[in-house]
PyMOL commands that place a pseudoatom at each C-alpha (Angstrom):
pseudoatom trace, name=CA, resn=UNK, resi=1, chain=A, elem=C, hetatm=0, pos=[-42.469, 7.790, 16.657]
pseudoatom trace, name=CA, resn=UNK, resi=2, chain=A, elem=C, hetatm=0, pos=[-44.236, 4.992, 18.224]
pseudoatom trace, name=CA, resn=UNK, resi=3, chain=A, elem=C, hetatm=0, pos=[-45.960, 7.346, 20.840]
pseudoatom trace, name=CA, resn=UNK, resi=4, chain=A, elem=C, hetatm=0, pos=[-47.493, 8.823, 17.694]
pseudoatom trace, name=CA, resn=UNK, resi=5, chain=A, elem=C, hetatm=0, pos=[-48.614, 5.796, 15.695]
pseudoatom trace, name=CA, resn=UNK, resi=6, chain=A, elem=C, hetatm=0, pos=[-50.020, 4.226, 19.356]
pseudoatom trace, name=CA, resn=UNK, resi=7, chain=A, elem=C, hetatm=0, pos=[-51.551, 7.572, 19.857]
pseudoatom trace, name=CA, resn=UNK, resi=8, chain=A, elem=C, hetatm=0, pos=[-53.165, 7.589, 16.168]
pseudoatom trace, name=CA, resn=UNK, resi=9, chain=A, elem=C, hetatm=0, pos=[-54.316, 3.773, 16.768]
pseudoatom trace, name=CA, resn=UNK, resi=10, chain=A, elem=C, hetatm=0, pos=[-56.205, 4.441, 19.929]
pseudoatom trace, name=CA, resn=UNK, resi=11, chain=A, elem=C, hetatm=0, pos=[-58.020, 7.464, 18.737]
pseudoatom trace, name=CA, resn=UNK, resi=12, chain=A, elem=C, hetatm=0, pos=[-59.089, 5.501, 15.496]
pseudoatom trace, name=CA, resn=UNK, resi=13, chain=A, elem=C, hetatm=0, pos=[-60.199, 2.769, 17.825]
pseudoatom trace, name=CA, resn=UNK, resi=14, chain=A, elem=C, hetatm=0, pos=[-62.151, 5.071, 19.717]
pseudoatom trace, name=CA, resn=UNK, resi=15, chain=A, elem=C, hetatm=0, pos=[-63.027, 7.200, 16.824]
pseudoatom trace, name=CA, resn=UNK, resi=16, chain=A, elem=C, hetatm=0, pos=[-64.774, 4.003, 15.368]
pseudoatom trace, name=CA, resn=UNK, resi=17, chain=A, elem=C, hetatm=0, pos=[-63.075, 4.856, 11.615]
pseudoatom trace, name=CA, resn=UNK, resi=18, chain=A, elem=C, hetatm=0, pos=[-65.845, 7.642, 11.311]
pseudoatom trace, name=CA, resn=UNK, resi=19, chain=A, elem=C, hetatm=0, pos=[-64.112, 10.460, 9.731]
pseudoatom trace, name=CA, resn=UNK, resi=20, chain=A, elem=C, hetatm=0, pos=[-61.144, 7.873, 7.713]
pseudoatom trace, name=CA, resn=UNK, resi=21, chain=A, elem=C, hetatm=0, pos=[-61.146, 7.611, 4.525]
pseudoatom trace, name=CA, resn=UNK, resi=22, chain=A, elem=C, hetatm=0, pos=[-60.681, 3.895, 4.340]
pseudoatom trace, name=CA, resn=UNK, resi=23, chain=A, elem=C, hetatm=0, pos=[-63.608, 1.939, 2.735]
pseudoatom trace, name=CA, resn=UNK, resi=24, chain=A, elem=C, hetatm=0, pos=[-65.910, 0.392, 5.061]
pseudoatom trace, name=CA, resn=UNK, resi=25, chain=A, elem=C, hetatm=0, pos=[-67.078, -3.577, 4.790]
pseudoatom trace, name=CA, resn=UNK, resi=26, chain=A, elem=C, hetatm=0, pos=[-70.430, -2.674, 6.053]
pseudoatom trace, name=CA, resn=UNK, resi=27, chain=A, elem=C, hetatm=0, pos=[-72.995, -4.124, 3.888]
pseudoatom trace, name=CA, resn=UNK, resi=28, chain=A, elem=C, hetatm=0, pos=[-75.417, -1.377, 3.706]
pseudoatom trace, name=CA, resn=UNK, resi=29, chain=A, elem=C, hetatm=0, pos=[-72.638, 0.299, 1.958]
pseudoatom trace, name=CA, resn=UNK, resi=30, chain=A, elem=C, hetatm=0, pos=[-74.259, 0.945, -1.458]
pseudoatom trace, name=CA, resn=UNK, resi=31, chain=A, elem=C, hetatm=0, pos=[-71.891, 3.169, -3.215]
pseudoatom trace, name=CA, resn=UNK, resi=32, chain=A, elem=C, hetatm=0, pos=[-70.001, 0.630, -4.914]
pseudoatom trace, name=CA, resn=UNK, resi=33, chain=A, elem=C, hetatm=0, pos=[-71.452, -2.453, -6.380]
pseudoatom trace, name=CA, resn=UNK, resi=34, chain=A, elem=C, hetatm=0, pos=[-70.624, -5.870, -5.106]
pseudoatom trace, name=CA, resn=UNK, resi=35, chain=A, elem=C, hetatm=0, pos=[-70.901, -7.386, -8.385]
pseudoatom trace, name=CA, resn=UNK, resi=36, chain=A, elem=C, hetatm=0, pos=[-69.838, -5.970, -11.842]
pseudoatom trace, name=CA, resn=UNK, resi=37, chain=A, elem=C, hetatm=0, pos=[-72.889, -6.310, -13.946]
pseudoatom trace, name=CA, resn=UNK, resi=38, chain=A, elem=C, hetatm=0, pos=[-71.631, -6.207, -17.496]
pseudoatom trace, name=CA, resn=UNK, resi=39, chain=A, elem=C, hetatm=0, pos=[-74.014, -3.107, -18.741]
pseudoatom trace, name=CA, resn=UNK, resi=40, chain=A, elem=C, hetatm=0, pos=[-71.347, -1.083, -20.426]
pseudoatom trace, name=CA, resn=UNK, resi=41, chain=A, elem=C, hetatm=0, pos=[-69.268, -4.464, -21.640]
pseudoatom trace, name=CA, resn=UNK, resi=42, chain=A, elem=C, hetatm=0, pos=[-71.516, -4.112, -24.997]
pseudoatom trace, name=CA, resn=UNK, resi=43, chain=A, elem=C, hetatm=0, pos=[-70.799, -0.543, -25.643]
pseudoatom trace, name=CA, resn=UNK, resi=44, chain=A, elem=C, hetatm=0, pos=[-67.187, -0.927, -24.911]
pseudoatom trace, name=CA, resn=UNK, resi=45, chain=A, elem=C, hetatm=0, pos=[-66.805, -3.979, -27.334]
pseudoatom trace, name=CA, resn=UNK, resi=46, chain=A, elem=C, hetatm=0, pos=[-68.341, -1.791, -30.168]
pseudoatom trace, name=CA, resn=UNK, resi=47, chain=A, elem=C, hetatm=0, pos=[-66.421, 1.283, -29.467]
pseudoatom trace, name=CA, resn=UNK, resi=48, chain=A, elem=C, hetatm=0, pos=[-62.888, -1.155, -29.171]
pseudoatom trace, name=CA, resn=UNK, resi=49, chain=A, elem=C, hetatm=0, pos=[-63.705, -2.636, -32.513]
pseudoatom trace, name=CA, resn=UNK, resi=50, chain=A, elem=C, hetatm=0, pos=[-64.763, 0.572, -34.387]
pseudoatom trace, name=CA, resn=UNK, resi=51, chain=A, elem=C, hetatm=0, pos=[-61.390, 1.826, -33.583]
pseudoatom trace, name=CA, resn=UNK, resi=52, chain=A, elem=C, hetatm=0, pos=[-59.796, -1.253, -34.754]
pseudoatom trace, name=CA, resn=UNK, resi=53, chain=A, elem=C, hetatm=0, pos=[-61.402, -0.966, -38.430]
pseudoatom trace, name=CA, resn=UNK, resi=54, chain=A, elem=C, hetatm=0, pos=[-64.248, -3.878, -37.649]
pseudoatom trace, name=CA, resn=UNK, resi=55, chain=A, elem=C, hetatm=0, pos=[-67.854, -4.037, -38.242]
pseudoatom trace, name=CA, resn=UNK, resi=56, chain=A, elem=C, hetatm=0, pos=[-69.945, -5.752, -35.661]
pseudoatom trace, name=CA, resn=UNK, resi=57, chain=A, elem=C, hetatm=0, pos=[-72.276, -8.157, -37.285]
pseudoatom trace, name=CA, resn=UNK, resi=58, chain=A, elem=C, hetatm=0, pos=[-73.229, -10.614, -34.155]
pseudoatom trace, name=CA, resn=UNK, resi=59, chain=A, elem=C, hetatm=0, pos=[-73.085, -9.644, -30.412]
pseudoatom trace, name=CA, resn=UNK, resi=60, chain=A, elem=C, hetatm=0, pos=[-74.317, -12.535, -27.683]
pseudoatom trace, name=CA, resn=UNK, resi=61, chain=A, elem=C, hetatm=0, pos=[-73.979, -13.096, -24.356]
pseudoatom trace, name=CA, resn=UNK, resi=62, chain=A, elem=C, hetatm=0, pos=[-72.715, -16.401, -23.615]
pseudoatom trace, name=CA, resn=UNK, resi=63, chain=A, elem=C, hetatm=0, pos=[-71.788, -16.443, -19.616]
pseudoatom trace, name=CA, resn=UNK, resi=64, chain=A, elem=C, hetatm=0, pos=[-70.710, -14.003, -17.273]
pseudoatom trace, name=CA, resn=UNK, resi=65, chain=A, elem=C, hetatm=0, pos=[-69.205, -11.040, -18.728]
pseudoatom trace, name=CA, resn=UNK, resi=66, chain=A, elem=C, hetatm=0, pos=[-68.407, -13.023, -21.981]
pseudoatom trace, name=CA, resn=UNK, resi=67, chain=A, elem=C, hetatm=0, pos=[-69.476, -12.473, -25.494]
pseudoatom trace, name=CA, resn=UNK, resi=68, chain=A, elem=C, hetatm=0, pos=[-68.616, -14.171, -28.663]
pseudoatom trace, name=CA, resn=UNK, resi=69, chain=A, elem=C, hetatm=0, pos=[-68.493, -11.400, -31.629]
pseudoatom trace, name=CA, resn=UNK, resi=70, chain=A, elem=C, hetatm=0, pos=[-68.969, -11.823, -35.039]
pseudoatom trace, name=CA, resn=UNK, resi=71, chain=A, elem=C, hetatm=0, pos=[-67.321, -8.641, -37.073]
pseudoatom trace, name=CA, resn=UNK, resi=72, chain=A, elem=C, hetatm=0, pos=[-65.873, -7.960, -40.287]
pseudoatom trace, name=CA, resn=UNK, resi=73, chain=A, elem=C, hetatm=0, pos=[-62.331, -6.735, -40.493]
pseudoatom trace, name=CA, resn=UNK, resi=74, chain=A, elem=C, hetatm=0, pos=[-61.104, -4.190, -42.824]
pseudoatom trace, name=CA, resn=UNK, resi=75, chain=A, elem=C, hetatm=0, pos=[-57.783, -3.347, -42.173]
pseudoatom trace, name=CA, resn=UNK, resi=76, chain=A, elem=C, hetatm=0, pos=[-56.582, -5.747, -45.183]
pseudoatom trace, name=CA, resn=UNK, resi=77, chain=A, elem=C, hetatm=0, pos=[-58.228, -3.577, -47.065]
pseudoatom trace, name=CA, resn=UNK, resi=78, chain=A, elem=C, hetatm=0, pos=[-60.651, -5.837, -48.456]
pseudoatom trace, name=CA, resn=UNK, resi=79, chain=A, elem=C, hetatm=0, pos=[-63.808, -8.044, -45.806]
pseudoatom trace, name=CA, resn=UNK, resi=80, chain=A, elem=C, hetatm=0, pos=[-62.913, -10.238, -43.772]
pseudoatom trace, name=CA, resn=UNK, resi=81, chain=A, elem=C, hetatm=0, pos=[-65.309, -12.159, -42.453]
pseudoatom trace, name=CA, resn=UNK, resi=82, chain=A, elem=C, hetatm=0, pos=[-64.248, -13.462, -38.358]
pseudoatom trace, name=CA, resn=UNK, resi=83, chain=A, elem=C, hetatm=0, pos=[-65.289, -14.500, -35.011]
pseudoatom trace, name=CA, resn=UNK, resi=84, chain=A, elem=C, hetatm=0, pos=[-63.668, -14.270, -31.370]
pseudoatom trace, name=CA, resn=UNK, resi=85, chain=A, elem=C, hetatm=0, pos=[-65.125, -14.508, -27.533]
pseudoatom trace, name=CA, resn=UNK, resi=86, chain=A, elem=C, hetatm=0, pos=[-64.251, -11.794, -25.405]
pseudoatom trace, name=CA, resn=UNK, resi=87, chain=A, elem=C, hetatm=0, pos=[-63.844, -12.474, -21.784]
pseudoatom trace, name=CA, resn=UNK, resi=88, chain=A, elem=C, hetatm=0, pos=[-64.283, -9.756, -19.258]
pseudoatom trace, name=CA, resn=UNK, resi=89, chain=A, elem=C, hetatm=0, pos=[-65.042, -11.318, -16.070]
pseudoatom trace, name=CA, resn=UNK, resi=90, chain=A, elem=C, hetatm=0, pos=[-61.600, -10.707, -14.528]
pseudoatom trace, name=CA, resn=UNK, resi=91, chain=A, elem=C, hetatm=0, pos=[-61.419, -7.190, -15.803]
pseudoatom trace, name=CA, resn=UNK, resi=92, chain=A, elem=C, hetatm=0, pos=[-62.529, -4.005, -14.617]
pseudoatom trace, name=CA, resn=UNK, resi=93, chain=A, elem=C, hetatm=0, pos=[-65.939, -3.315, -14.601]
pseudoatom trace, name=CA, resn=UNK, resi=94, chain=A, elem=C, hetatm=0, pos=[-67.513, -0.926, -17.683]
pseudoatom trace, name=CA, resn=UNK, resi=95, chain=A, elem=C, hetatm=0, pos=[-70.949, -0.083, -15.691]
for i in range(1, 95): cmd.bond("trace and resi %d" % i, "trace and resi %d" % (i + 1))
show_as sticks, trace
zoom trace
């Protein structure tokens, strides 16, 4: 067994992780992002409180990847009227 793993770590070595499937830390990398931008934060708020029975009256941007939202709730049945800040920037990414 270890003639096999020093066997697989030599030809990676000399294989220079070409064919792996491992993610590389080369910066020219551009498939994934480095940084989550927040583009699809807005959308996902809306979506998240249409589901919950709120209205959206007030969206803004205060910092990175957070939002305060103003919304009506109607899951009492009758409107009321409240406010909350959403945090996402320790959550995954909706780009």
């Amino acid at each position: 067994m270890v003639g096999v793993s020093v066997i697989f770590s030599l030809y990676f070595i000399f294989d220079g992780g070409r064919n792996s499937n491992m993610p590389s830390n080369d910066p020219s990398n551009d498939s994934m992002p480095s940084e989550c931008q927040g583009n699809g934060d807005e959308s996902f708020i809306r979506s998240k409180m249409s589901q919950m029975n709120r209205d959206v009256l007030e969206l803004n941007k205060v910092g990175y990847r957070k939002y305060y939202v103003k919304y009506i709730s109607w899951s009492s049945g009758s409107a009321v009227d409240e406010d909350q800040i959403f945090d996402y920037s320790n959550s995954a990414c909706h780009d």
